[in-house]
BAFI-298138 format. One record per residue (C-alpha): residue number from 1; residue in one letter; x, y, z. Coordinates in pm, 1 decimal. Layout:
REM residues N
pos,code,east,north,up
NUM,A,X,Y,Z
...
//
This chain:
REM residues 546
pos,code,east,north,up
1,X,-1975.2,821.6,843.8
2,X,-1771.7,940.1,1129.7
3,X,-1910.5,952.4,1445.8
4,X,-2102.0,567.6,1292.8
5,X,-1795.5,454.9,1232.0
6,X,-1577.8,572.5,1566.3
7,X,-1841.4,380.3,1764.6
8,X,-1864.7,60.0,1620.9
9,X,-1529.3,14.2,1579.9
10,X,-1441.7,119.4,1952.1
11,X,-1643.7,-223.0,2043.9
12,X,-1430.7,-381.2,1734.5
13,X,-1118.5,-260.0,1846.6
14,X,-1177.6,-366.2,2259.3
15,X,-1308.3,-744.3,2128.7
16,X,-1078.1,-829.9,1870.5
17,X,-729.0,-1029.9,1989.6
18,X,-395.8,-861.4,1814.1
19,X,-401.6,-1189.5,1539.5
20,X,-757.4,-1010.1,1452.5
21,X,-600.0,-692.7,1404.5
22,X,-294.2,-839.1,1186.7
23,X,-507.3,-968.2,978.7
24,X,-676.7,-603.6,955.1
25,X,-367.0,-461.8,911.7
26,X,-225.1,-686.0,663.1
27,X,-584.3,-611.2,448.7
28,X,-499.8,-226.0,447.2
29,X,-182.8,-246.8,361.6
30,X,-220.6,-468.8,76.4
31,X,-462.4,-226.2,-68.0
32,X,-307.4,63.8,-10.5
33,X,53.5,-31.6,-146.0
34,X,-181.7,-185.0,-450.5
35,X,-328.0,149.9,-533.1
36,X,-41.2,320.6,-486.5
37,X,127.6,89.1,-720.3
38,X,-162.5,169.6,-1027.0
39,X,-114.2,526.7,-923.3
40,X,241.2,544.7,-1019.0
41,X,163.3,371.8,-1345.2
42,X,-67.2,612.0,-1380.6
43,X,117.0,882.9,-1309.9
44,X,426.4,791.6,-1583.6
45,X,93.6,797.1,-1862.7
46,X,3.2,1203.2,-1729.3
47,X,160.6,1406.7,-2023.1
48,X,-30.3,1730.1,-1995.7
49,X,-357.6,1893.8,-1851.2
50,X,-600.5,1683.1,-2007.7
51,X,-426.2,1386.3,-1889.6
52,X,-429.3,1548.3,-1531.2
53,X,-751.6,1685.8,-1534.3
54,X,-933.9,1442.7,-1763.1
55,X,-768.3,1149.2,-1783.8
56,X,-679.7,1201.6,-2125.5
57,X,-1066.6,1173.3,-2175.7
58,X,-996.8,791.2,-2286.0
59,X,-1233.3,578.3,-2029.1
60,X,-1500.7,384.6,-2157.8
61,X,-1864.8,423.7,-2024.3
62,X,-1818.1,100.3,-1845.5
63,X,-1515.4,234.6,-1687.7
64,X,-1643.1,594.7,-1642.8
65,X,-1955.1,433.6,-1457.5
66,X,-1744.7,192.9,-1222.6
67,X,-1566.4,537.1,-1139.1
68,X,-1832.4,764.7,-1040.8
69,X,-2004.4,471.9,-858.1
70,X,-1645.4,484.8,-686.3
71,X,-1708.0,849.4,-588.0
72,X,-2064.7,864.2,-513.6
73,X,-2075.9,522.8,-288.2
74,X,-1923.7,667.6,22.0
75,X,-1860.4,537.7,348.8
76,X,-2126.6,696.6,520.7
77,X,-2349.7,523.1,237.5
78,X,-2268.8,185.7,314.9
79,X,-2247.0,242.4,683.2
80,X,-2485.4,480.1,772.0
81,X,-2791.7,335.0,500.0
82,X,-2701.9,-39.7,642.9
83,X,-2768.6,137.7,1013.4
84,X,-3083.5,346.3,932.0
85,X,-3242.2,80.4,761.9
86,X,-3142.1,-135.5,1085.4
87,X,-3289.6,108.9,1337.7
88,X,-3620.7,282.3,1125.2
89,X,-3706.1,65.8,856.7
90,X,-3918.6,136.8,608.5
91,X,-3789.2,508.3,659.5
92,X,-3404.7,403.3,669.0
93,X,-3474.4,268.2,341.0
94,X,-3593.6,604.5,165.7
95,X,-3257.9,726.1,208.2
96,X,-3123.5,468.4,-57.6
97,X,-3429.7,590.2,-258.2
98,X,-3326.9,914.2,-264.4
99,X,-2957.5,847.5,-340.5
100,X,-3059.8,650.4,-640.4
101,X,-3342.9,869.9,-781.8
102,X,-3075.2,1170.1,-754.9
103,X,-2882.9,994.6,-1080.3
104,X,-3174.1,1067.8,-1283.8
105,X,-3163.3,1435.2,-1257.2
106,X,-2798.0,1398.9,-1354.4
107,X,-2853.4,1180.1,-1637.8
108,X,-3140.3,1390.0,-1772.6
109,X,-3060.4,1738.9,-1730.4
110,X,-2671.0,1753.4,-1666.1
111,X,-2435.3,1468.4,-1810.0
112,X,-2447.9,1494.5,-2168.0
113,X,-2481.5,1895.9,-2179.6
114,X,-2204.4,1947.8,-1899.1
115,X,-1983.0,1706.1,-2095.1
116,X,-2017.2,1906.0,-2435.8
117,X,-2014.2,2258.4,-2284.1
118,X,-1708.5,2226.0,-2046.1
119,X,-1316.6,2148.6,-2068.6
120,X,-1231.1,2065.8,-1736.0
121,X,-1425.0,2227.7,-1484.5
122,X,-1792.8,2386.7,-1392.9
123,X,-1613.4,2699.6,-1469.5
124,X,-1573.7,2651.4,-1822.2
125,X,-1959.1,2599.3,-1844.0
126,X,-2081.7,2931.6,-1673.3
127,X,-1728.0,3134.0,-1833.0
128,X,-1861.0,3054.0,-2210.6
129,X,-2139.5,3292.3,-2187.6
130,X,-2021.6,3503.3,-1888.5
131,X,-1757.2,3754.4,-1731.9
132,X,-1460.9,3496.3,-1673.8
133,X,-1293.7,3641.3,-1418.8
134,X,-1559.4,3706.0,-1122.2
135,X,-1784.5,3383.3,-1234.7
136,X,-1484.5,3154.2,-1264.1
137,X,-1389.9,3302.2,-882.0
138,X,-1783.6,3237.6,-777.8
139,X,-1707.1,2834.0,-926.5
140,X,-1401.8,2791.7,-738.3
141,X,-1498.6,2918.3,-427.4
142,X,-1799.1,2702.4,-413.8
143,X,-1644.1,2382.4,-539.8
144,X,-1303.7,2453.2,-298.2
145,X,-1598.3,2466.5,34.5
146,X,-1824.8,2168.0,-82.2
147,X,-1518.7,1986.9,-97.0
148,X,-1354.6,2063.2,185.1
149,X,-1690.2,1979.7,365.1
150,X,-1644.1,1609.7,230.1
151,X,-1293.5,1620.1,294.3
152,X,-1313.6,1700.5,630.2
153,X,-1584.1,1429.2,696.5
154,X,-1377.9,1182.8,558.8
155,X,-1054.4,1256.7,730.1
156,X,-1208.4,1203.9,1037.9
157,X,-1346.3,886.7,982.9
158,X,-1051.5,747.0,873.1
159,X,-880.9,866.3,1140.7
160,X,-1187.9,683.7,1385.0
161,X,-1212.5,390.6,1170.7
162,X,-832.5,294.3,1179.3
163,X,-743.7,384.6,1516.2
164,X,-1001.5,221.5,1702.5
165,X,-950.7,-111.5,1430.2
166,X,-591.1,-94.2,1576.6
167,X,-689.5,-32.2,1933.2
168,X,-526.6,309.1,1944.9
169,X,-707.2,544.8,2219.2
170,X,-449.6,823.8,2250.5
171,X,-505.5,1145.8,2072.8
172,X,-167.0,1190.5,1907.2
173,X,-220.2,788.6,1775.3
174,X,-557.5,902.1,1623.9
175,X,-401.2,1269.4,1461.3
176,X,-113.8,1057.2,1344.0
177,X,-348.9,804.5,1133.1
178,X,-532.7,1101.3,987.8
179,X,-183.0,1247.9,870.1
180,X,-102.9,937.5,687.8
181,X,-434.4,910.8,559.0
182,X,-392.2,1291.6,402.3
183,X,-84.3,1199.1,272.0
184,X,-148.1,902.9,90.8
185,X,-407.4,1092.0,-85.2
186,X,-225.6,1339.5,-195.2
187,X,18.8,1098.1,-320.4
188,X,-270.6,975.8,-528.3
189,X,-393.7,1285.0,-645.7
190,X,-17.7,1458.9,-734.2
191,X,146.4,1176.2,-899.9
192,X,-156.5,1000.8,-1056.9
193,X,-406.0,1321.7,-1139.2
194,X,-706.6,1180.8,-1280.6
195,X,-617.6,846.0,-1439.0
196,X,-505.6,737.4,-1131.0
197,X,-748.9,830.3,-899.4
198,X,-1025.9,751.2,-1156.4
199,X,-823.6,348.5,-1154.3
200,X,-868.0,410.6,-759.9
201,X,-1189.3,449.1,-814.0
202,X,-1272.9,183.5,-1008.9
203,X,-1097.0,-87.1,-765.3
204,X,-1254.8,58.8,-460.5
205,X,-1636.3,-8.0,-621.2
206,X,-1550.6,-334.3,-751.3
207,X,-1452.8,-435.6,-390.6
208,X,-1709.9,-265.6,-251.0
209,X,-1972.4,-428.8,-459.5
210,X,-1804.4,-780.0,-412.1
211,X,-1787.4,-720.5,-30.7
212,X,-2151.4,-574.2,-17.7
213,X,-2231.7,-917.8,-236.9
214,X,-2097.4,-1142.5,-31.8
215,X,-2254.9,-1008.1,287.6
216,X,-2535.9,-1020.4,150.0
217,X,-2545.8,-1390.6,-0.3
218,X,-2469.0,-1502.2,360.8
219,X,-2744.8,-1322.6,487.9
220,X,-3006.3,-1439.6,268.5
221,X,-2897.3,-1787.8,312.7
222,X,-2940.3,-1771.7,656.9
223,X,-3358.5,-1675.7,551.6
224,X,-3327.5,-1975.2,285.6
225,X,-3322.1,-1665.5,18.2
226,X,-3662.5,-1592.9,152.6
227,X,-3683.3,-1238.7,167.3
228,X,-4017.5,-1243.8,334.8
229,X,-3870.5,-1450.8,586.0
230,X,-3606.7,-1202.1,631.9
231,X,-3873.9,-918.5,685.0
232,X,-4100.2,-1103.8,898.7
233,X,-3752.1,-1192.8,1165.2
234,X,-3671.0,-824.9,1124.5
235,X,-3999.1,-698.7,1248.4
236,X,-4001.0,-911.6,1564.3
237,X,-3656.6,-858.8,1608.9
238,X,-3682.2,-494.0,1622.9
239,X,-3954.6,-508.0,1877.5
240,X,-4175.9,-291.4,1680.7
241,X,-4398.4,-528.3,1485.7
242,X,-4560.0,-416.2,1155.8
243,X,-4436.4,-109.3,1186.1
244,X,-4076.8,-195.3,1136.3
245,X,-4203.3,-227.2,749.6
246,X,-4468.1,67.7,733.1
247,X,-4341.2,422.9,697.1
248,X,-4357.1,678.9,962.0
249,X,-4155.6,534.2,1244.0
250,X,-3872.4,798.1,1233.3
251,X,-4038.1,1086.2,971.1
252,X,-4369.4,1077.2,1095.5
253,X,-4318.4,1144.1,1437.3
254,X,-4419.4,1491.2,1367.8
255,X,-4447.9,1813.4,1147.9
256,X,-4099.0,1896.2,1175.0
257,X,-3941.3,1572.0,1133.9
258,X,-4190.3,1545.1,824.7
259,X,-4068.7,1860.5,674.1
260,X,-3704.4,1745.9,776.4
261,X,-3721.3,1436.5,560.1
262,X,-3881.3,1662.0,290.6
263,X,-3599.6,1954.0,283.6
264,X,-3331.1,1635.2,323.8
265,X,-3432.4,1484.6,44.7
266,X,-3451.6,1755.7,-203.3
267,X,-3102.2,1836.1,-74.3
268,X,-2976.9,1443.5,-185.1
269,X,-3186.8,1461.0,-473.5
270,X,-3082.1,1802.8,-650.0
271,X,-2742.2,1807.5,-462.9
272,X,-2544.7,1528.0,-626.1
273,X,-2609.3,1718.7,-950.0
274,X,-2425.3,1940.5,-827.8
275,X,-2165.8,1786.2,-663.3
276,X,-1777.3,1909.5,-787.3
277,X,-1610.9,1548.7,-776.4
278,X,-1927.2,1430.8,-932.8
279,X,-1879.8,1669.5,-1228.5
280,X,-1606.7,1640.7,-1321.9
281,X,-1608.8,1289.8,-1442.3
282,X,-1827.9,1345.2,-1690.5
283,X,-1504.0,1506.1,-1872.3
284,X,-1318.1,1148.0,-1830.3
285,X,-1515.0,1042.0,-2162.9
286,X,-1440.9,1114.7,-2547.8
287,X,-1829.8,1184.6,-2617.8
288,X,-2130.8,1302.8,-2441.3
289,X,-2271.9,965.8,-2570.6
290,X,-2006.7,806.4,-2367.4
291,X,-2108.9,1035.7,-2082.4
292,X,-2473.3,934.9,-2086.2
293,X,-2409.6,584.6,-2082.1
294,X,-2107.7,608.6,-1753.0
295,X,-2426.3,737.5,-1597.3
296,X,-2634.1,454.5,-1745.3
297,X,-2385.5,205.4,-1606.3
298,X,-2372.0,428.0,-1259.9
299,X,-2688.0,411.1,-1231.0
300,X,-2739.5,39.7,-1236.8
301,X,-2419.7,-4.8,-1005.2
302,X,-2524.1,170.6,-738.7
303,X,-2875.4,104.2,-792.7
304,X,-2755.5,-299.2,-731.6
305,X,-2574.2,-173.0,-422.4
306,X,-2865.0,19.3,-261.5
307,X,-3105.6,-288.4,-345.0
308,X,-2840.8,-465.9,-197.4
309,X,-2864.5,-207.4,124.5
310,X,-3174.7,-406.5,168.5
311,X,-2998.8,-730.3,333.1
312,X,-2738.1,-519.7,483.0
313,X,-3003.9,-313.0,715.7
314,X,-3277.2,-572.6,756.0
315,X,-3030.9,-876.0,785.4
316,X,-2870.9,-677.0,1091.6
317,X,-3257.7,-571.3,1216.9
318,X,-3319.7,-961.4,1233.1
319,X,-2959.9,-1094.1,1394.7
320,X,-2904.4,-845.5,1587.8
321,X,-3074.7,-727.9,1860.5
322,X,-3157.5,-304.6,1834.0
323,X,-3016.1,-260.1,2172.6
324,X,-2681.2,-373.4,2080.9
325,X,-2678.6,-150.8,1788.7
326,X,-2779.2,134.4,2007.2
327,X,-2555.3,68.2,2258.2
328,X,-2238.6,54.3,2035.1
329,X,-2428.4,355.2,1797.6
330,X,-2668.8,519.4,1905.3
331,X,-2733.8,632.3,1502.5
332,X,-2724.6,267.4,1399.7
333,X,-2411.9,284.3,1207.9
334,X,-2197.6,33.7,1330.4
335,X,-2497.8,-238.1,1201.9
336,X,-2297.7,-352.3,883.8
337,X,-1958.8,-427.4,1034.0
338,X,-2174.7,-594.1,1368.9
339,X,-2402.0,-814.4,1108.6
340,X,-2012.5,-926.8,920.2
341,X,-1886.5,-1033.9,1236.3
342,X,-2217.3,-1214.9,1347.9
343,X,-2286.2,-1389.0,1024.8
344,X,-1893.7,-1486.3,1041.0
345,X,-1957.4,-1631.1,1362.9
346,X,-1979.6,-1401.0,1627.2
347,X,-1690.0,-1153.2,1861.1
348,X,-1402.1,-1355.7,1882.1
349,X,-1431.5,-1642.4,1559.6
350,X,-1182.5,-1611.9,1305.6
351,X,-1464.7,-1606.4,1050.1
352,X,-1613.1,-1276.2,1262.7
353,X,-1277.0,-1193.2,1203.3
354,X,-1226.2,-1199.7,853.0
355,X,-1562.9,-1057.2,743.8
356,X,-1513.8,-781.9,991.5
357,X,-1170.6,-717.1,845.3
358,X,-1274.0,-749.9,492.1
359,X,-1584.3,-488.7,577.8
360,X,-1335.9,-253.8,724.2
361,X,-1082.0,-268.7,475.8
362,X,-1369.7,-201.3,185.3
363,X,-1499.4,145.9,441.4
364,X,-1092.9,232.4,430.2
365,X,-1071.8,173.4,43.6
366,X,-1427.6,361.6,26.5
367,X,-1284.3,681.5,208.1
368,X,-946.3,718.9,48.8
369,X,-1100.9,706.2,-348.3
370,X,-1370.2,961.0,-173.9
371,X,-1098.1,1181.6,-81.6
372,X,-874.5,1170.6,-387.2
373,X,-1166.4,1221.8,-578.9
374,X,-1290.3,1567.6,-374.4
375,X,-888.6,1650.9,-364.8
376,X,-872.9,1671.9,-717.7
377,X,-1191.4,1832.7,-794.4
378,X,-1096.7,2110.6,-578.2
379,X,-691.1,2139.8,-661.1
380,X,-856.3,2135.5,-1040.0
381,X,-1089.0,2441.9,-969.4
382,X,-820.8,2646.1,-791.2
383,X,-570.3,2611.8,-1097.9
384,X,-779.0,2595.6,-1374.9
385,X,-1044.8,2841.7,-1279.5
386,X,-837.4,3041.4,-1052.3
387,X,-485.1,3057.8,-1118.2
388,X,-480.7,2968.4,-1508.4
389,X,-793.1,3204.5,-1552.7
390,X,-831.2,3496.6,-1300.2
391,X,-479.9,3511.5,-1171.6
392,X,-272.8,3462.9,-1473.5
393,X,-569.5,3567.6,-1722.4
394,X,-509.2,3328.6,-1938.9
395,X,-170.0,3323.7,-2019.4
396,X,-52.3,3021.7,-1795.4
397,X,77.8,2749.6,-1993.5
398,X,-40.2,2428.1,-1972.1
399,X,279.2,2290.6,-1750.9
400,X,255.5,2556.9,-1535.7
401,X,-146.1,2500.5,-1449.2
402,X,-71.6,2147.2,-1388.4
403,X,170.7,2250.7,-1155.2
404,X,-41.8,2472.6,-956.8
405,X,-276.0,2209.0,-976.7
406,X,-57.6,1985.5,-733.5
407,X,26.4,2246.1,-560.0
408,X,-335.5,2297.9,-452.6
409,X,-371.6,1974.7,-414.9
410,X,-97.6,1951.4,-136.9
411,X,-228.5,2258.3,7.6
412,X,-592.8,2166.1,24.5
413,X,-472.4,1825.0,203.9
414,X,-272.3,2005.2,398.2
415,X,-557.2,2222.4,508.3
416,X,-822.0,1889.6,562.1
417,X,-527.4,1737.7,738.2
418,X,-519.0,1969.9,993.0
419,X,-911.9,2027.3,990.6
420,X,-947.9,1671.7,1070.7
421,X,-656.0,1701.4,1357.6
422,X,-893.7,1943.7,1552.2
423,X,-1217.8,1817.6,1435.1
424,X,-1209.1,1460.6,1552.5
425,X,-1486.3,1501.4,1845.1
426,X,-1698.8,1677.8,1587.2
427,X,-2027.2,1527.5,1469.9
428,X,-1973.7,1564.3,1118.8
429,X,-2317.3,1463.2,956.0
430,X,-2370.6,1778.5,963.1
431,X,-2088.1,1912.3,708.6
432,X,-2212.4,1581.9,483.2
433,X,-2526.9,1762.7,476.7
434,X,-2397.2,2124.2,430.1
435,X,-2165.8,1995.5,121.1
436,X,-2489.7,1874.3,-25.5
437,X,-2749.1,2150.4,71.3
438,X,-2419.8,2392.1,-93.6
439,X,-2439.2,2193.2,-405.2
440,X,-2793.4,2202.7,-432.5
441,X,-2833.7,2541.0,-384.8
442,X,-2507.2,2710.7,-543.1
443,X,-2384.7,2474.3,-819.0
444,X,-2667.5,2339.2,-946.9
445,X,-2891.9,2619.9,-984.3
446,X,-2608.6,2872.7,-1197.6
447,X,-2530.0,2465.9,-1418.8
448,X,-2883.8,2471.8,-1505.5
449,X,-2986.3,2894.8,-1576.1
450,X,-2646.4,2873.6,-1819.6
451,X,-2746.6,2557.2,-1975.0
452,X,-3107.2,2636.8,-2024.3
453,X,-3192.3,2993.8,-1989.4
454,X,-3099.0,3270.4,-2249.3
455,X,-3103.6,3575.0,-2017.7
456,X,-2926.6,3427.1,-1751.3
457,X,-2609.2,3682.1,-1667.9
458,X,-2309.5,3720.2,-1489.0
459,X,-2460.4,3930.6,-1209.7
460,X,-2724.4,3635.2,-1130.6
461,X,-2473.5,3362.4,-1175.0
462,X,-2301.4,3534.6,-875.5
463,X,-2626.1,3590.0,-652.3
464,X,-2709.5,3249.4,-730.9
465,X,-2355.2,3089.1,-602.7
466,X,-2334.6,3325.9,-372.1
467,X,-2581.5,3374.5,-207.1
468,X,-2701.4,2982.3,-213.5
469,X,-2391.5,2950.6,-52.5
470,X,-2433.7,3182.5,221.3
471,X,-2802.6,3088.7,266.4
472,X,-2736.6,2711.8,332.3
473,X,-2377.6,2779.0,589.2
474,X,-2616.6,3030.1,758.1
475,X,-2898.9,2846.2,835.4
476,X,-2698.9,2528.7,937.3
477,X,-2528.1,2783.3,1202.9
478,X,-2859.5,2840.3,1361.5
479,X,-2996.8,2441.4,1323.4
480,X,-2972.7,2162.2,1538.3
481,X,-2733.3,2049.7,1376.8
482,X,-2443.0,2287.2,1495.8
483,X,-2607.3,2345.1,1915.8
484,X,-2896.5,2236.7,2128.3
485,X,-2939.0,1909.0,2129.3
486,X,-2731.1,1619.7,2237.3
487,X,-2578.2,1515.1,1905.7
488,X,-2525.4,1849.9,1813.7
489,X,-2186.3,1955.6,1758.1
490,X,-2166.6,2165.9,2039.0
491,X,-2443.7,2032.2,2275.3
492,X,-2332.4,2211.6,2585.1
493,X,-2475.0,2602.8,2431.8
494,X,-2809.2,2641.3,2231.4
495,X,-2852.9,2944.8,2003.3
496,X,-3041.9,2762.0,1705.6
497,X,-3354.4,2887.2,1562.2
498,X,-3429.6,2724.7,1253.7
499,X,-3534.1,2387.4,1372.0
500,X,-3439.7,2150.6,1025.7
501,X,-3171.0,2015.5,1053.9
502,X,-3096.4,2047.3,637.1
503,X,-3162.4,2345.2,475.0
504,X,-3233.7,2256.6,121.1
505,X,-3581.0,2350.8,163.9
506,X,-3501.0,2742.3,161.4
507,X,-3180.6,2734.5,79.3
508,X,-3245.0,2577.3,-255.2
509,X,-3531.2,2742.3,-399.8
510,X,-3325.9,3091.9,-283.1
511,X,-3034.3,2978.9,-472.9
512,X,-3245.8,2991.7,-771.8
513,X,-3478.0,3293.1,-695.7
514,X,-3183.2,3463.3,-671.9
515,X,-3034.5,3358.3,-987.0
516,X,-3321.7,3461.8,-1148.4
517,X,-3375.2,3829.5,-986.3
518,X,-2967.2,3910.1,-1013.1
519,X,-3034.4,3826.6,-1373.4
520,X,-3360.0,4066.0,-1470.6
521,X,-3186.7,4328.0,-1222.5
522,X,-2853.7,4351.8,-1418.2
523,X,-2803.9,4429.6,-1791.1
524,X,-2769.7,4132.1,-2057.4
525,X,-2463.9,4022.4,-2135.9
526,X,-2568.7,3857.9,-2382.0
527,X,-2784.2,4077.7,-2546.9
528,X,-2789.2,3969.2,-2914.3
529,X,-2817.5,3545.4,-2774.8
530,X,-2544.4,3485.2,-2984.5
531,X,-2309.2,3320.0,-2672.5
532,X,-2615.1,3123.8,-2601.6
533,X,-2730.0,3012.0,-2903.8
534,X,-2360.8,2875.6,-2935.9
535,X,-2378.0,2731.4,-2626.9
536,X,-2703.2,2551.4,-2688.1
537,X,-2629.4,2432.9,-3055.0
538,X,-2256.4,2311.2,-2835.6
539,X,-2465.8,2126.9,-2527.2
540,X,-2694.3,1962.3,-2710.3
541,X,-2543.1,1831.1,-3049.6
542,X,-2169.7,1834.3,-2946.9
543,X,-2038.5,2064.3,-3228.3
544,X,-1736.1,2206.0,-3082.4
545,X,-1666.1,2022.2,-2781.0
546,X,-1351.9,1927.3,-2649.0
//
């Protein structure tokens, strides 16, 4: 989302008069001091940890649903998707494929059981059958770096997409904007816990959806709702023909890019699965019924706003000319706030105006329920896994685990505050990718071998997170991603050797090799089954659940 969004908005931010930017302005504010507003009412309702941590578990599947559609529909979704589909395609479009098809591993294999097994945290899943103290460390190590990962992409581009809206260009204008940004969220996060951020949530996909709508209503209007009329002007507006709508103009250009798309995808696919702001709403619910049908209603929001992806990308292929796009992104991402402003009448009309506002406001809303949502996924690890469980072993009352749990949260914003002050030159699709090929390859792999697998042990739950986590972080070190190419975070040196740019294609399948062999390699601790026979009669029928 970042370096998409610092672009575009640099050519926003040079074209639009100060009235423009009032108007801007005036949008963020209103939202901001709104959200605020439901987080303090929130925050008077939080009586104890499950309130914090949960929400009290009282949201409805409707609600649950708008919520995680909240979390999972990031900025760098609507912008970056919008922008691929704008520059490649056919291929741009696979990417809202593969975000959508990634719900269905969650709905088959992981709501419902995750829901039943656990209190609060992935913790409690793997700790029911396991050695608490070194497994509950293993969670909330991996959940604390996948979300600092997100956090840190995020920061940034809300430090690059309000400055430049405002026209600031000076470095201590841009660290500024990130402070408040870190601040407001952990405003959200301390005072609300999770019924406010999960009422966040919910407002920041309903505008998001109505914004995405209403973008793309104009759009097909201007194709008389034709959407073969829309296809047709985006092929011969993008100067590539028929091949504009064929796959293979960005993956196919050879093996490696073909593998590429292969290893990213698995890595989207598996990954959100695994994700720890992802799991954790699937506590926010009374019943794993309830669960399975916030997925249900997750999966047909953001389906509707991926179809909807659709108009975004190819609308901006057909009114917009690709070397525009280029020029102000050379990743395509500044395509959906460039297609508001042309569809509201072009650089300089107060209806370019408006749309453009309204599209940046909804990317601002989008990162800030983003961010609470990863800052309380990871403050709730550290003080339910960590301090309530391995520091305190146990004995930490509920008042004082809450406590710690805004604690960390003002510490871990602290710490993507300041990560975001030094990282604002950093290409940052490359953490976006880590977070998920960490996910994919840690989380997911120990959710699944406790869930489903009777020998499964403490010694292979630790391999597994482990060493999926130090498989994925190394091999990103060594990819284009991090040196040796000219979007690489540090172009100017060039020690990479694995040429993928994600890593899920090894990094995955050794997160679960190595589950497996740390688990026939170590003694049972489980040796009679009766942990997982109580685990699976818990998981699947709901006997015992919290």
């Amino acid at each position: 989302m970042t370096g998409a969004t610092t672009s575009a908005l640099h050519m926003v931010a040079q074209s639009e008069p100060g009235e423009h930017r009032t108007l801007i302005v005036t949008l963020f504010s209103v939202f901001v001091a709104f959200t605020l507003a439901v987080t303090v009412w929130a925050g008077r309702k939080t009586k104890d940890a499950t309130d914090f941590y949960a929400g009290g578990r009282s949201f409805t599947g409707f609600q649950n649903g708008l919520a995680i559609s909240g979390d999972y529909m990031s900025a760098a979704s609507f912008l970056g998707i919008a922008g691929a589909i704008a520059l490649a395609g056919y291929d741009g479009f696979l990417y809202s494929i593969g975000f959508l098809v990634a719900w269905l591993v969650a709905l088959m294999l992981v709501a419902e059981p995750l829901r039943n097994s656990g209190r609060f945290t992935m913790g409690d899943v793997l700790a029911f059958r396991m050695r608490q103290r070194p497994v509950r460390t293993a969670a909330g190590v991996s959940t604390i770096v996948v979300s600092i990962f997100y956090l840190l992409a995020q920061m940034v581009g809300a430090g690059a997409l309000v400055a430049l809206l405002l026209g600031i260009t000076g470095e201590a204008g841009k660290n500024l904007i990130v402070v408040i940004v870190g601040l407001v969220m952990i405003l959200y996060v301390t005072i609300g816990g999770m019924k406010g951020t999960t009422w966040v949530q919910i407002i920041k996909a309903v505008l998001l959806i109505l914004g995405t709508l209403l973008i793309t209503i104009l759009v097909l209007a201007k194709f008389d709702f034709n959407i073969s009329q829309l296809l047709g002007a985006a092929a011969d507006n993008s100067g590539k023909g028929s091949a504009f709508l064929e796959p293979g103009l960005k993956y196919g250009v050879d093996t490696t890019s073909k593998i590429d798309f292969i290893s990213l995808g698995v890595a989207l696919v598996l990954g959100t699965a695994g994700l720890p702001h992802i799991l954790i709403r699937f506590y926010t619910v009374p019943t794993a019924q309830t669960a399975r049908k916030s997925v249900l209603w997750a999966i047909g929001i953001i389906g509707g706003f991926y179809l909807m992806t659709i108009a975004l990308g190819f609308g901006a292929a057909a009114l917009i000319k690709q070397e525009t796009i280029i020029e102000s992104n050379p990743a395509g991402n500044t395509a959906a706030p460039l297609l508001a402003e042309e569809i509201g009448g072009g650089a300089g009309s107060t209806g370019g105006a408006i749309l453009l506002a309204m599209i940046s406001a909804v990317a601002f809303a989008t990162i800030l329920a983003v961010v609470a949502g990863l800052t309380l996924a990871s403050s709730s690890s550290f003080a339910h896994d960590l301090y309530a469980n391995v520091i305190r072993k146990g004995k930490a009352t509920e008042k004082e685990e809450v406590a710690a749990a805004r604690i960390a949260a003002i510490a871990i914003g602290a710490v993507a505050i300041l990560l975001g002050v030094f990282a604002g030159s950093l290409n940052v699709a490359g953490l976006v990718a880590l977070a998920f090929a960490v996910a994919a390859s840690a989380n997911l792999p120990t959710i699944l071998y406790s869930l489903f697998w009777k020998r499964f042990t403490t010694q292979g739950a630790l391999w597994s997170i482990y060493g999926g986590l130090f498989t994925s972080v190394f091999l990103v070190l060594f990819s284009p991603v991090v040196s040796g190419e000219e979007k690489s975070m540090w172009p100017g040196v060039d020690f990479q050797w694995f040429p993928l740019e994600n890593p899920g294609l090894i990094s995955i399948p050794a997160g679960f090799f190595l589950g497996w062999l740390g688990s026939v390699l170590s003694k049972d601790d489980d040796a009679t089954g009766k942990k997982y026979a109580e685990l699976e009669v818990r998981s699947l029928t709901g006997a015992g659940a919290h």
